[in-house]
N, C-alpha and C positions, 0 to 999 in steps of 0.2 A: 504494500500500500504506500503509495507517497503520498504523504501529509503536508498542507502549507502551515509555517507558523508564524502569525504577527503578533506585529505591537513587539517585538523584541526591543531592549535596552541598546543601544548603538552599540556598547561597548561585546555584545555579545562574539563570542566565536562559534565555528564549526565543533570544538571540541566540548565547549561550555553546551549547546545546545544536543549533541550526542549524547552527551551524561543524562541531561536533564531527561532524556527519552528512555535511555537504556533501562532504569527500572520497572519499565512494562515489558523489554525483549530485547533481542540482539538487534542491533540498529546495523544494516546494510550500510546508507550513509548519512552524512549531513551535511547541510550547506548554507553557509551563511551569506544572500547576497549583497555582493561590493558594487557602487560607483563604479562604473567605468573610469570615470574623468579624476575623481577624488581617491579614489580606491578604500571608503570608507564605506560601514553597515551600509543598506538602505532601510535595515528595520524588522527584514523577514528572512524566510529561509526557509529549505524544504529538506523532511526527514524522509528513508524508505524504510518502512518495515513492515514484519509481517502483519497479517491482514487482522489476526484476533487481535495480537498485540498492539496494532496503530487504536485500532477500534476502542480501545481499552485504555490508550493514552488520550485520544481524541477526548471521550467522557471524562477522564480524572483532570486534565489541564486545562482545559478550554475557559477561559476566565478566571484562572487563578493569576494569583499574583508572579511576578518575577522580575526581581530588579528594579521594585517600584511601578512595573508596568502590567495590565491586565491582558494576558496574551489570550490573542484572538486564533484558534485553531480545526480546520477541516481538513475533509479530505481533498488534495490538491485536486483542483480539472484540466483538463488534457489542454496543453499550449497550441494556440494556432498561430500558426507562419504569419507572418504580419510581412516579408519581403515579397509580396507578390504584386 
């Protein structure tokens, strides 16, 4: 299951946001997206994991608190091509 997850604290990382998942299952991966231009947070990021286990993170996280901020969390939707 890939999950998105906002509202992250700027300062977050890839590996801060792995941790934060792994207690529901083994996290495939994590991703914290950068600026292109700034090479800073944008604020969100996307996990993959298994499908009970995302399931199970999705309900336990989703408006809790973290870093002072209330993270907003689903199931990511499929990206469409936008260079067309």
């Amino acid at each position: 299951m890939n999950i998105y997850v906002g509202n992250l604290p700027f300062t977050t990382g890839d590996q801060e946001l792995s941790d934060l998942f792994s207690q529901f299952g083994a996290v495939q991966s994590a991703r914290v997206i950068l600026d292109r231009e700034t090479g800073r947070s944008r604020g969100f990021g996307f996990i993959e994991i298994g499908d009970e286990d995302g399931q199970k993170a999705i309900d336990a996280l989703n408006g809790t608190d973290f870093g002072g901020r209330p993270l907003k969390i689903n199931e990511a939707e499929a990206r469409q091509d936008r260079r067309r």
